[in-house]
C-alpha positions in Angstrom: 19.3 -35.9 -4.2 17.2 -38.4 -6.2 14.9 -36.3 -8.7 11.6 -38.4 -9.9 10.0 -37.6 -13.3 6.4 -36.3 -12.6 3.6 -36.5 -15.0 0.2 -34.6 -15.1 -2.6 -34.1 -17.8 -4.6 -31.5 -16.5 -6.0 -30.8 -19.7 -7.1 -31.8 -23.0 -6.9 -28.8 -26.1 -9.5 -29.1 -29.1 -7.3 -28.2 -32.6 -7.6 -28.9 -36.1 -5.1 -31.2 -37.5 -5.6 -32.2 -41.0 -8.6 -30.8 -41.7 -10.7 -32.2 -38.8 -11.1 -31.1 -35.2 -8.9 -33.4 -32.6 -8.1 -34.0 -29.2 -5.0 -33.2 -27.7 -4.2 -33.9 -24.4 -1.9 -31.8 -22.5 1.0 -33.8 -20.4 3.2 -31.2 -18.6 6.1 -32.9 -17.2 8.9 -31.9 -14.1 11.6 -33.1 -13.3 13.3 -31.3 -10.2 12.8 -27.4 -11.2 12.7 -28.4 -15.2 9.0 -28.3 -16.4 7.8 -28.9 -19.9 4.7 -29.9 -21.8 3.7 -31.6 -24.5 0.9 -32.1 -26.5 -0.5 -35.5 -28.0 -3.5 -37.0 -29.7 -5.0 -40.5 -28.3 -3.7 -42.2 -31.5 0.1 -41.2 -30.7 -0.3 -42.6 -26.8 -1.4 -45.7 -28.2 1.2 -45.9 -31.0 3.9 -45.7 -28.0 1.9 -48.3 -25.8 2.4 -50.8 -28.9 6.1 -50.1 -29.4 6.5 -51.0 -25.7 4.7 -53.6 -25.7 7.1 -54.9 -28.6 9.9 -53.9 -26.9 9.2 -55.1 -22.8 6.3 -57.0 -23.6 3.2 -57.4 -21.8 4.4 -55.8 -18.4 2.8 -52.7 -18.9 0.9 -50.1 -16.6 -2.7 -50.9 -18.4 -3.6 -48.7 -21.1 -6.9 -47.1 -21.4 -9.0 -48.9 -24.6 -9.7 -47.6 -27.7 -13.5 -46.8 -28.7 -14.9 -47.5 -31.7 -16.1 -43.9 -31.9 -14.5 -40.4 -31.6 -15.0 -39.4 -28.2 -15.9 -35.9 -28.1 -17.9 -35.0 -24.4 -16.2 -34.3 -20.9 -17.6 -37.3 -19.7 -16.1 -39.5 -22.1 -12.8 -37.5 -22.4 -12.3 -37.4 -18.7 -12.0 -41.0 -17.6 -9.7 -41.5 -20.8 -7.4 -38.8 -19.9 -7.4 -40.0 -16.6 -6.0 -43.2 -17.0 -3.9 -41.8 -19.5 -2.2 -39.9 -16.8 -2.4 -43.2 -14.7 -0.3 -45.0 -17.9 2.3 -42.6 -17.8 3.0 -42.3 -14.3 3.2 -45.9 -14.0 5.6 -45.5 -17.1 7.6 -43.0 -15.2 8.4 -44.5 -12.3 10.1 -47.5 -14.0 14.0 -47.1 -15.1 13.8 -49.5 -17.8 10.8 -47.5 -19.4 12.6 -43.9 -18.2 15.2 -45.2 -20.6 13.6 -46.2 -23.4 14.5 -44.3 -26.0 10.5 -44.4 -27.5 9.4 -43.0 -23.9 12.3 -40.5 -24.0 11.3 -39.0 -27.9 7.7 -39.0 -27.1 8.0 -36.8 -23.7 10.6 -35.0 -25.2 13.2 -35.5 -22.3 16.8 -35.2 -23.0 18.0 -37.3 -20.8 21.1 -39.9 -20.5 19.5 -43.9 -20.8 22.3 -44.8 -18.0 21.1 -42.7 -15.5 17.9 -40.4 -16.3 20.1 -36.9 -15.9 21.5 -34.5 -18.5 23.7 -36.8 -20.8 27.8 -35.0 -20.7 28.6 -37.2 -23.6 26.4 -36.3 -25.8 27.5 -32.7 -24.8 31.2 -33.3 -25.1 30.6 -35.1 -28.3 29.7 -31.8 -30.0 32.2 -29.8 -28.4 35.5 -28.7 -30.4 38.6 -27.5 -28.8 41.9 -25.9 -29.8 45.0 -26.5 -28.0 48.2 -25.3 -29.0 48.8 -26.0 -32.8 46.8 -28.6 -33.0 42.9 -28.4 -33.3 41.4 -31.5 -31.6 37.8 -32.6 -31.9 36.0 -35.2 -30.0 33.7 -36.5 -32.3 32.3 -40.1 -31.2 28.9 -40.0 -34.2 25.6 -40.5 -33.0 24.8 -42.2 -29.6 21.4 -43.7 -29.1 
């Protein structure tokens, strides 16, 4: 059963974050019956879109533009948010971006590179076991 990562921002959350009122927007993500959110400020998207641009160059789902000023209504927050949630479903329904491991940090997904599902190494590698006399432990350092 293939399972697709799906990405919605149905909101955006005013808070203050050092010192000054910001924008959040709220990306709730699902993959099969796993759902989680996150939340992330304008400045942060864009900081991603500029590491992948680095990293798979100019192939990109478009990304909305920066303003010069804050934007701070509905009607200028709306049409931001929604090509934000245009970005990153174009961003999720490529593998090689699935896998990046900027995309994976940002969305918070713990997920294998090789194949976009729960990653058994990375499980096995903190695992200890005992057998016998001997005490065994798989320990294979950091995987990335």
């Amino acid at each position: 059963m293939d399972q697709k990562f799906k990405i919605e921002i149905p909101k955006w959350n005013k808070k203050n974050h050092r010192g000054s009122e910001t924008i959040f927007f709220n990306m709730i993500i699902t993959k099969g019956n796993d759902t989680w959110s996150v939340d992330k400020r304008f400045s942060e998207c864009h900081l991603l879109y500029e590491d992948l641009k680095k990293s798979h160059g100019s192939n990109l789902p478009p990304f909305p533009s920066k303003s010069l000023f804050s934007l701070k209504t509905y009607e200028q927050l709306n049409p931001r948010k929604q090509k934000l949630e245009f970005f990153f479903q174009n961003i999720l329904k490529r593998m090689d971006l699935i896998r990046d491991k900027n995309v994976l940090k940002f969305l918070k997904m713990e997920v294998s590179k090789e194949d976009g599902f729960i990653n058994i190494v990375k499980m096995i590698a903190k695992m200890s076991c005992t057998f016998g006399v001997r005490d065994f432990i798989f320990n294979i350092g950091k995987i990335d």
